[in-house]
C-alpha positions as CSV (number, residue, x, y, z in Angstrom):
1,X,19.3,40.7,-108.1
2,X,17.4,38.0,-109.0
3,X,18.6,33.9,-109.2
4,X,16.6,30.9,-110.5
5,X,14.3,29.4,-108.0
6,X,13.2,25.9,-109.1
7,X,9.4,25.5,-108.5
8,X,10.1,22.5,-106.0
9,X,12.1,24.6,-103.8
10,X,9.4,27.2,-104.0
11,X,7.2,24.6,-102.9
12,X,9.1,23.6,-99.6
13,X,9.5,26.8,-98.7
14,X,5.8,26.9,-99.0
15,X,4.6,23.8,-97.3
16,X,7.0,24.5,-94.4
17,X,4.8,27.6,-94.1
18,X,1.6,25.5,-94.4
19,X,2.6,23.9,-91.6
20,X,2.6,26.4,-89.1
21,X,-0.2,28.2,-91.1
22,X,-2.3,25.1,-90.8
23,X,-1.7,24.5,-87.3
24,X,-2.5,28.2,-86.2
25,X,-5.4,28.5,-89.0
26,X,-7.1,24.7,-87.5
27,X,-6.6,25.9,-84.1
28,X,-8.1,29.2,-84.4
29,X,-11.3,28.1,-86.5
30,X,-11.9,25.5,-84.3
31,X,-11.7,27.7,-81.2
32,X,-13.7,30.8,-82.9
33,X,-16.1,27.8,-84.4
34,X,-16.7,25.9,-81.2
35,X,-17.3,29.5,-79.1
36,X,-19.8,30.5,-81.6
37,X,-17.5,33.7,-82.0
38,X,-18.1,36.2,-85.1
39,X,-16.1,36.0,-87.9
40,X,-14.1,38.7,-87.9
41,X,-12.5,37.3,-84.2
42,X,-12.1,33.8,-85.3
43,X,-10.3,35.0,-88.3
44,X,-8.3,37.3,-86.4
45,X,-7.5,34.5,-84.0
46,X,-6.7,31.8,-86.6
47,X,-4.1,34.9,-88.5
48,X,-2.6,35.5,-84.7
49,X,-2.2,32.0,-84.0
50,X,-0.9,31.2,-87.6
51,X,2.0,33.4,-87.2
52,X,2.5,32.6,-83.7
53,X,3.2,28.6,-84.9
54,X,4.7,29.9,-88.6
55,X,7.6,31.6,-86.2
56,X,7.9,29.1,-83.6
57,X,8.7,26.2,-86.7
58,X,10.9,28.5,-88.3
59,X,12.6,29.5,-84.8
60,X,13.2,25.8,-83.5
61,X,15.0,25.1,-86.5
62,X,17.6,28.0,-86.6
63,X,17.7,27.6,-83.0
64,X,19.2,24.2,-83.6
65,X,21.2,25.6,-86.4
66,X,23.2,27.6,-83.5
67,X,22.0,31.1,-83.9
68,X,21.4,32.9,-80.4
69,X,16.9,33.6,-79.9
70,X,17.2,37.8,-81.1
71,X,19.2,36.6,-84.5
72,X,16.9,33.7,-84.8
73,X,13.6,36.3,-84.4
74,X,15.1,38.1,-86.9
75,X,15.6,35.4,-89.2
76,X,12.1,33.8,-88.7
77,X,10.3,37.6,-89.3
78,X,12.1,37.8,-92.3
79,X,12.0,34.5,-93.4
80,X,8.0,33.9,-93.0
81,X,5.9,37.6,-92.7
82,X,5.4,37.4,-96.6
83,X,4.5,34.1,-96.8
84,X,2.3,33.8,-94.3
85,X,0.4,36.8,-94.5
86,X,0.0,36.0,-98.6
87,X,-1.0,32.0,-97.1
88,X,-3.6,33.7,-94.4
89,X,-5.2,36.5,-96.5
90,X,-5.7,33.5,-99.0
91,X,-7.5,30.9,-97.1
92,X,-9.3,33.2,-94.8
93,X,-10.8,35.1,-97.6
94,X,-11.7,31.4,-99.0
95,X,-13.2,30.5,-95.8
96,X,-15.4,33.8,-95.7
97,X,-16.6,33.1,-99.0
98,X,-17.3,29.7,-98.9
99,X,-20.9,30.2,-98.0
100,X,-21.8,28.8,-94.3
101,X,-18.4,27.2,-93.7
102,X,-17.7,29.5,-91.0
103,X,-21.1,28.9,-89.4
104,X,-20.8,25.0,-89.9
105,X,-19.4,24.1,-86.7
106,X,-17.0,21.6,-85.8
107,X,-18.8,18.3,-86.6
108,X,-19.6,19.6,-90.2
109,X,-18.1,18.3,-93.0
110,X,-18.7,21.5,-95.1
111,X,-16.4,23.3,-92.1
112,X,-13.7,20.8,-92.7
113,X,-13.5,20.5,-96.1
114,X,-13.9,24.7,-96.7
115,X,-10.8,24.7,-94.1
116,X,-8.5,22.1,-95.9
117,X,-9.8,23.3,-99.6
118,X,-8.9,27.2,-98.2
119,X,-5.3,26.1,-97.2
120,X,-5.0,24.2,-100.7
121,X,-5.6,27.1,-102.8
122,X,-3.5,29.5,-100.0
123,X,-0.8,26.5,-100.5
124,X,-0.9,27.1,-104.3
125,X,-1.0,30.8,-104.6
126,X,1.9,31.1,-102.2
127,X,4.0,29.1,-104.1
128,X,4.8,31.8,-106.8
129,X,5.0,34.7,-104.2
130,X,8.1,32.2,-102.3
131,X,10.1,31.3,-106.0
132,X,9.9,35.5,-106.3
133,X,11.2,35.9,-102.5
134,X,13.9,33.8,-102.5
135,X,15.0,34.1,-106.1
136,X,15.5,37.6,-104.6
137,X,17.4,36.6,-101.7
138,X,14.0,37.1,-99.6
139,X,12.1,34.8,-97.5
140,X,13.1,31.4,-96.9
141,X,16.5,32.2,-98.3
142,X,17.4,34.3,-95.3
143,X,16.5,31.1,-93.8
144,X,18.7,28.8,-95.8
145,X,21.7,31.8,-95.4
146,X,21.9,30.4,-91.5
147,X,20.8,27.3,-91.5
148,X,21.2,25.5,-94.4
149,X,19.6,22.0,-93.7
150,X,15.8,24.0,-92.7
């Protein structure tokens, strides 16, 4: 069954995603960065870490909605998985690519700007996978099912 998503809607269920996406994906690159760690373990970090804060958003706010923690894990997992494993393949690929941005280190502008142009193009190619979730009943719509105002 599918319903009409408007692309706005799409678009806050997306940048509440960046959020904890961002947070996770900053942290991680600047730990993996700053320990002169290979790639494939900061990346791996920054994914772990972007989950880790995309579920603890999502959590806090059905938490205050009333539901008890193992319904509220069940509603962030399904709520956020999708989206945030389409938003971290996106911007780590774009950070792999982006040549010497995950070499740059911390005080480098090209580090900085390869991280917040990755999460803008993550940002904009999640936006069409979230209007096909929830105009499915998927993703942030289980959300919105049990707590209305996240």
């Amino acid at each position: 069954m599918s319903t009409p998503v408007s692309w706005r809607m799409a678009a806050d269920a997306t940048r509440h995603c960046l959020t904890g996406c961002a947070i996770g994906e900053v942290l991680g690159m600047a730990i993996g960065t700053t320990a002169g760690w290979h790639d494939a373990a900061t990346v791996a970090l920054s994914v772990a870490l972007a989950f880790l804060f995309g579920y603890a958003l999502t959590l806090r706010k059905v938490l205050r909605g009333g539901l008890r923690l193992g319904a509220a894990i069940k509603v962030a997992l399904a709520a956020d998985t999708v989206s945030i494993a389409v938003m971290e393949l996106v911007d780590n690929a774009v950070m792999l690519v982006v040549p010497g941005a995950m070499a740059a280190g911390l005080a480098s502008g090209l580090f900085w700007a390869s991280l917040a142009f990755s999460l803008l193009v993550a940002f904009l190619l999640t936006v069409p996978v979230n209007r096909w979730l929830i105009g499915r009943g998927l993703g942030h719509a289980v959300m919105h099912q049990h707590h209305h105002h996240a």
